[in-house]
N, C-alpha and C positions, 0 to 999 in steps of 0.2 A: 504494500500500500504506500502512495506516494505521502509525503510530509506535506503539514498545510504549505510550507514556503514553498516545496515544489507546484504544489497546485496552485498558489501564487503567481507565481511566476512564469506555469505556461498558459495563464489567461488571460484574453484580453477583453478587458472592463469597457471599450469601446465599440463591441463587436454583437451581434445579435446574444449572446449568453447560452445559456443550457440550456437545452428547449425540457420543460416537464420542471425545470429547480423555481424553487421564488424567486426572484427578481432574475431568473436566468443567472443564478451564482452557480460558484462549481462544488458548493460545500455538501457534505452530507454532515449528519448529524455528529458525528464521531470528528468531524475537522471544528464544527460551529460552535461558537462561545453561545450564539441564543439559537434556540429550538422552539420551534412556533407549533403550537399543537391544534389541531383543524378539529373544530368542533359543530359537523354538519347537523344540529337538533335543534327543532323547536318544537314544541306540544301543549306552549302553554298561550302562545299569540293570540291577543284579544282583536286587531284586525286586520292586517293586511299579511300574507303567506309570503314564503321565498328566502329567509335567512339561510333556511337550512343548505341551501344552495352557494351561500357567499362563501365559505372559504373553497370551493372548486374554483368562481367568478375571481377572485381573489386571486387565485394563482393563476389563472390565465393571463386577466390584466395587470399582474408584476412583472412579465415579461415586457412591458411597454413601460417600464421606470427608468429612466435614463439613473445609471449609478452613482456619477459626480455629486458630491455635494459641497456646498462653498464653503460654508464652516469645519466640515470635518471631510476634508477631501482623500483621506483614507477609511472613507468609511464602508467602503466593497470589501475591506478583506479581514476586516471582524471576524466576517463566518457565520453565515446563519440559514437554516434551514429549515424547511417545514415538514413535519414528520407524515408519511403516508394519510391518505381520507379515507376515513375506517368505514366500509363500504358497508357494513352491517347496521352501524351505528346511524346512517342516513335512512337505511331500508325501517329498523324499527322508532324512527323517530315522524317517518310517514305514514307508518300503520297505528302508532298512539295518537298522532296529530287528526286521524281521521275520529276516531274516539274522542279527543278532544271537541270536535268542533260538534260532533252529536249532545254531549252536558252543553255545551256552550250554548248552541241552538236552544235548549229547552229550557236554559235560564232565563235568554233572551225574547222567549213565548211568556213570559211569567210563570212558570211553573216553581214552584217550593224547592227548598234548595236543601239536600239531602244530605248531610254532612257522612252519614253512612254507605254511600251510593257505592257499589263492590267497582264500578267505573271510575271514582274519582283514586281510589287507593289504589288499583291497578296504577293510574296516573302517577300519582304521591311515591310509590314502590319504585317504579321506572325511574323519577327524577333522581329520587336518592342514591339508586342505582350509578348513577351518573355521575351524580358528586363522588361518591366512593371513586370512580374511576378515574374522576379527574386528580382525584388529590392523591392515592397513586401513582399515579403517572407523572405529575409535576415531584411529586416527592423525590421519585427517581434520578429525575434530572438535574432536583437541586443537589441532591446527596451526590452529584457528578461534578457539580462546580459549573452547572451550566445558567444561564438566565433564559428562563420561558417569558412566553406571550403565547395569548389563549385566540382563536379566530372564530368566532360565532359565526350563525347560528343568533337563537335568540338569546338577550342578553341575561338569562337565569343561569348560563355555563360555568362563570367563576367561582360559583363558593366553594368548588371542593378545592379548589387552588387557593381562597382563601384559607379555610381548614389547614391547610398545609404549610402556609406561609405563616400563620398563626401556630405551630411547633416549632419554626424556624426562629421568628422573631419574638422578642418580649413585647415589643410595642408597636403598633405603624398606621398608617393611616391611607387611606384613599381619596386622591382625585376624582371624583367623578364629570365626565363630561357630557352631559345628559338635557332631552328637553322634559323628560319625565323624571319626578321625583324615586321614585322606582320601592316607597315606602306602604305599602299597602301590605295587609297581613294575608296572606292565602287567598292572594283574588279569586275569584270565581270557584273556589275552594282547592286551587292549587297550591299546597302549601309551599313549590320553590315554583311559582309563577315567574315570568321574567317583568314584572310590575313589583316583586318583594327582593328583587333581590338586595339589595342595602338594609333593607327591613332585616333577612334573615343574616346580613351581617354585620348587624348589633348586637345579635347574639353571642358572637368572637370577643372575649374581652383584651385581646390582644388587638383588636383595632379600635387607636383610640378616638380618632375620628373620621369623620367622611366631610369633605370638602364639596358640595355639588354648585357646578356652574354650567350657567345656560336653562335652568329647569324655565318651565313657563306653561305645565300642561302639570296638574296637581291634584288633589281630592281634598277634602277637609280632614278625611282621615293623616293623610300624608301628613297635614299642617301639624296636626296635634302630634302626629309622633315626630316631628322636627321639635316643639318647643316639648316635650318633656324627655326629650333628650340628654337635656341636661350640660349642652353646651358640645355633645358629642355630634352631634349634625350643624353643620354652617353652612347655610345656603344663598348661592350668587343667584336670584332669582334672573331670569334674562332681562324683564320690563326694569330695574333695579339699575341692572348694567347700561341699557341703555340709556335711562336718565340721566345718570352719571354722565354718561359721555357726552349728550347733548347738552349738560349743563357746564362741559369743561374739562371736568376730569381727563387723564390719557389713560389709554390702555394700559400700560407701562404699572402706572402707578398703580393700575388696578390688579393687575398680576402681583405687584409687591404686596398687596392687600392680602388677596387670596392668599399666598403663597409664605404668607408669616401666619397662619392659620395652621400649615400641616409641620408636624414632625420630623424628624430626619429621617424616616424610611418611609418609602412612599410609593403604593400602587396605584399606578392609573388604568381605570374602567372607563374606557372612552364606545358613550354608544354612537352610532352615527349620527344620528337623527338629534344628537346636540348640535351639531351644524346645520347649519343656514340647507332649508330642503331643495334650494334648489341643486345642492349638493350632492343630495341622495333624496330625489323623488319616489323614489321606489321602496323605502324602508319601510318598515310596516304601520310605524303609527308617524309619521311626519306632523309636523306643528310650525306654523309660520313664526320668524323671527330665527336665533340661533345665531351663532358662531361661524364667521368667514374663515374658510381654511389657514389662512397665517394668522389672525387671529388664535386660534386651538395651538399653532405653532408655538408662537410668541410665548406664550402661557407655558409651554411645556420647558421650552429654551429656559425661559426662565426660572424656572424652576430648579433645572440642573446647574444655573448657576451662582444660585443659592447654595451651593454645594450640599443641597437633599441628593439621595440615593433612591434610584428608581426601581425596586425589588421586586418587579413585575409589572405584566401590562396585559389587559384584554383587548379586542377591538370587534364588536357586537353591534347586531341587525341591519347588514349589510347584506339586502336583498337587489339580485340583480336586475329585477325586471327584463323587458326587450330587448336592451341593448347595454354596452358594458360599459356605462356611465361610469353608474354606481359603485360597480368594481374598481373602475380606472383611480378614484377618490379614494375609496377605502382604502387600494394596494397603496398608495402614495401618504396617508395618514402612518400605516402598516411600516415604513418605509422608516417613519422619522421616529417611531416609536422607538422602532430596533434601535437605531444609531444614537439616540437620546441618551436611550436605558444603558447602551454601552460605554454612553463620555462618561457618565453618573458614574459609572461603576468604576472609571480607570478604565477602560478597554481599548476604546478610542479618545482621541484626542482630539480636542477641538484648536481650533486657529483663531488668533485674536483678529475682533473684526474691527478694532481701532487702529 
């Protein structure tokens, strides 16, 4: 087997790439410092279909990422790779999704809402299923010395990699980059819904806060369990952010804001649909307003140069619709995530842009 510097060194980073790798790199899992784990399920989406599709959409449109980057212009040869699409795990995430949408359907008739329904526990069984798997699986890789990022799918995928990360660290906290607050307890009687995920990790008391920006679509539920939080939820509501800005404030300062709020470990849960939809029209629950792509940037940039450490990353509800918008966005968000998480860490290095 060749050395990474050999496989360095007979690639060229200008040239079409490895047809079938993300970003067209030439790494496999055993060269890459981050290993991106493809997490094709969703079963619990309340309405629009297709995440379970994005990270395939994903890897196709990473082969369209030009690799250079101006700040960390060594950032092609990190090393990173996305571990096989677990063909079974799509197959049974489409035969519960159809299950799903039959409860869903009969809630949405008004029918009485069955907390014993041997339908919804099938569901609740399968999801838990899931998290065992994921946290598992990241376990693995941290106990390798490697840095993961998770690729939904709907955004209910992370907590078993929270779980995991939470044996790892005493304390950390999460970025969320969301237009939904994602605090609701067992929606629709899904107890890991991807509308709870944050809700069920408050349960982790190893994360000691959640940072959410861009929210702007909420419940009254959500609100209450943001104020008796207890100062462990801080939320950049989006109407909040924009007032600010229209009234003066910069962006700049508002990242310093945000970003003296988190801890020095720090996972970002970035769903798409915290960005601006025309970004990703096709995600499943889009909401007007949101976050311009350097915008999300800025915010992350800054962050790492806070010298916070970036201890993982998800990137969630990234439906491709008709055409490979959607994808082209999310593999390019995908993109900065990896190379962020690695300057954080010491892996790569960044260039002074002064």
């Amino acid at each position: 087997m060749p050395s990474k510097q050999e496989i360095i060194n007979s690639f060229d980073p200008n040239g079409p790439g490895v047809a079938g790798n993300l970003f067209g790199l030439p790494f496999t899992e055993e060269h890459a410092e981050i290993v991106i784990l493809p997490l094709p399920w969703e079963i619990t989406v309340s309405y629009g279909t297709g995440t379970s599709a994005g990270p395939q959409a994903i890897l196709k449109a990473s082969s369209q990422v030009d690799l250079y980057v101006k700040d960390i212009p060594d950032a092609w040869k990190l090393g990173v790779s996305m571990l096989p699409i677990a063909a079974e795990l799509a197959t049974e995430s489409k035969k519960l999704r159809e299950l799903a949408s039959m409860h869903i359907a009969r809630l949405e008739k008004g029918e009485a809402f069955d907390p014993s329904d041997p339908l919804l526990k099938t569901m609740n069984d399968a999801s838990e299923n899931l998290n065992i798997y994921v946290k598992s699986t990241t376990q693995k890789y941290l106990k390798a010395g490697k840095l993961i990022g998770l690729v939904g799918g709907e955004h209910s995928v992370p907590l078993g990699f929270f779980r995991a990360l939470s044996e790892t660290y005493e304390r950390f906290g999460i970025l969320q980059i969301d237009a939904h607050a994602d605090l609701r307890k067992a929606y629709e009687g899904f107890t890991y819904s991807h509308a709870s995920i944050m809700y069920n990790a408050l349960k982790l008391p190893a994360i000691g806060r959640i940072v959410q920006v861009g929210v702007r679509d909420y419940c009254e539920e959500e609100s209450n369990v943001m104020q008796r939080a207890m100062g462990r939820v801080v939320t950049y509501f989006d109407e909040d952010i924009k007032e600010k800005l229209y009234g003066g404030r910069t962006w700049d300062a508002l990242c310093d804001e945000i970003i003296g709020q988190l801890p020095k470990y720090v996972y970002i849960s970035f769903d798409i649909d915290g960005l601006d939809p025309k970004l990703c029209p096709c995600t499943g629950t889009p909401v007007p307003g949101g976050l311009e792509f350097y915008q999300a940037m800025h915010l992350i940039k800054k962050l790492v140069e806070s010298k916070r450490k970036i201890i993982g990353f998800d990137l969630c509800e990234v439906s491709p619709g008709r055409d490979d918008w959607d994808a082209n966005v999310g593999a390019r968000v995908l993109y900065q995530l990896c190379n962020w998480c690695a300057v954080s860490q010491g892996k790569l290095s960044k260039v002074s842009s002064k």
